[in-house]
N, C-alpha and C positions, 0 to 999 in steps of 0.2 A: 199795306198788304205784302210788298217784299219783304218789311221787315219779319213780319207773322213765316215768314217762309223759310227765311233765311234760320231763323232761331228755331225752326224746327227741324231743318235739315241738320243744324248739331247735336239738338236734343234724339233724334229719333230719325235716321238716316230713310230709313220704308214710309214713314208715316209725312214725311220733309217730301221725300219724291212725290209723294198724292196729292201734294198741295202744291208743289213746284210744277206739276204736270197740267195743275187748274190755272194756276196761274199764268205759264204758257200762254195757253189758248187764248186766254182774255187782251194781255200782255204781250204779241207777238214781236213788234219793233220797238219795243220800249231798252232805255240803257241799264234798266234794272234788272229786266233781263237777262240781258249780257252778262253781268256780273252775277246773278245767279248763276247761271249755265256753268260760268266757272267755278263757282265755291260747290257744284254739285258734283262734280267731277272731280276736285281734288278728296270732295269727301267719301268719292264713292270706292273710290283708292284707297283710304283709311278706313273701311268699314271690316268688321272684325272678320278675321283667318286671313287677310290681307298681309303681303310681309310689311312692317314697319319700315317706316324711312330710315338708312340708317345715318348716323352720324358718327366723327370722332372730338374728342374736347379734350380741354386741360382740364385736368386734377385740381387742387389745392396746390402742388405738389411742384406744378409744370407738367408733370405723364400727360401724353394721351389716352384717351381711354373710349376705345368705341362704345356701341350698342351691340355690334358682332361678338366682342371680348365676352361679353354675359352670358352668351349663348347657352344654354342647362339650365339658367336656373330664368326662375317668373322676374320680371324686371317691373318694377315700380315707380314713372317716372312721375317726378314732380317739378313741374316750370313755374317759377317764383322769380322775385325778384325784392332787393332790399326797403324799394319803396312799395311794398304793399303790404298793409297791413291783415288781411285775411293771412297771408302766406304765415306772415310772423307770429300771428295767433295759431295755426295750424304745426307750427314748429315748436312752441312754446310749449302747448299744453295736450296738444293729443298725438303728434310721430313720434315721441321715446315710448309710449306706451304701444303705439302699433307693433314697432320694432320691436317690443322685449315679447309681443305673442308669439312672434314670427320667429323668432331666435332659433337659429339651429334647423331651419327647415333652408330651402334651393330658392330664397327672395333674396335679390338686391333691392333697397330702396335708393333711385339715383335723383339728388337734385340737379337740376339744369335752372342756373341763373340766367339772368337775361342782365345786369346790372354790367355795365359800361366799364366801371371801374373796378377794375380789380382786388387795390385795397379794401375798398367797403367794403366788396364779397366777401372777404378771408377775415374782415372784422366782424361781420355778422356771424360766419360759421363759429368761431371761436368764442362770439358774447351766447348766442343759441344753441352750442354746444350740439353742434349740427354734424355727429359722426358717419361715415361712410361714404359711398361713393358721390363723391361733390364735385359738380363739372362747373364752370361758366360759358356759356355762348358767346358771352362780347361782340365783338363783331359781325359774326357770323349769323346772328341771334335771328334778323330776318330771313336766310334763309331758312332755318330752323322752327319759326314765326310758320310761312309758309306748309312744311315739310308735312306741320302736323297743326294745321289750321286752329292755332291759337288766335284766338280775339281778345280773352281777358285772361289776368292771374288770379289767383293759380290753376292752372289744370292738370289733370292727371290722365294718365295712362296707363293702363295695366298691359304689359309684354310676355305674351306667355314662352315656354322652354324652347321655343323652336325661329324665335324672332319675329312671332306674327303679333298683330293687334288682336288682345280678348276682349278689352272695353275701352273705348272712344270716350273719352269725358266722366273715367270713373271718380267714385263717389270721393271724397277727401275722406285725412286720417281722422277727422271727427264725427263721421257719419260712419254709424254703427252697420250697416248695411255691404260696408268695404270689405267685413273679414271674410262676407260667404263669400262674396266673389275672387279675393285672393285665393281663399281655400280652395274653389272651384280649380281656379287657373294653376295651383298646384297638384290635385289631381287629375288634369288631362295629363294625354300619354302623347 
């Protein structure tokens, strides 16, 4: 039953509260509890017009390079890491195609690795031919983990012009359904 809860409070943050609210009652001293209460409140923070957590990371490069630095334009985050293969299929065959619609319009697309090591990172960007703004977390990566209540890879984020959250758990670059909502999150004003 926590679990039914928990995976709808990321699926569907109003519709998570209705169940989270049922379960409560039922559930008062329980330790699943507990740990609901908190994933519902960190989600409730992340729910969209909320400002975005922000962060700063290294480049490829060494740069750092906030969330704030983007600020104008729609930000695109994608949290990946070398050992997952959805990520790698999602790089492979359907982000150079997202990128070339988007060309020339106010999107950043920014990957944020989670991968430990470094070299791998910069070996994979270069065998996937992974251009643009490429951050790793390393370190950091659980707070970052937290910030923006990642449980699995990949997840996405759409950041619209003004550093708030549009969409919590948007869609990947191979679901057809992502361009209305970029197009959406570029024209808000």
């Amino acid at each position: 039953c926590a679990s039914l809860v928990l995976e709808q409070l990321k699926n569907s943050f109003e519709a998570g509260s209705r169940l989270y609210q049922r379960f409560r009652q039922d559930f008062q001293h329980s330790d699943k509890l507990r740990y609901l209460e908190k994933v519902q409140a960190n989600l409730k923070r992340l729910e969209t017009q909320k400002e975005a957590p922000l962060f700063t990371l290294k480049n490829e490069a060494g740069q750092e390079v906030s969330l704030k630095d983007l600020r104008g334009n729609v930000v695109y985050l994608d949290f990946w890491a070398s050992n997952c293969p959805p990520c790698l299929e999602e790089f492979r065959n359907h982000l150079p195609a997202l990128k070339q619609r988007f060309k020339g319009r106010k999107i950043s697309f920014v990957t944020i690795s989670f991968d430990r090591d470094t070299s791998i990172w910069k070996r994979n960007l270069n065998r996937l031919n992974i251009n643009g703004v490429n951050l790793i977390a390393g370190r950091t990566g659980s707070q970052l983990e937290k910030a923006y209540e990642i449980s699995s890879l990949p997840t996405y984020y759409i950041i619209d012009k003004n550093g708030r959250i549009f969409r919590r758990n948007a869609f990947r670059p191979s679901e057809p359904r992502l361009v209305y909502d970029l197009d959406a999150a570029l024209a808000e004003d």
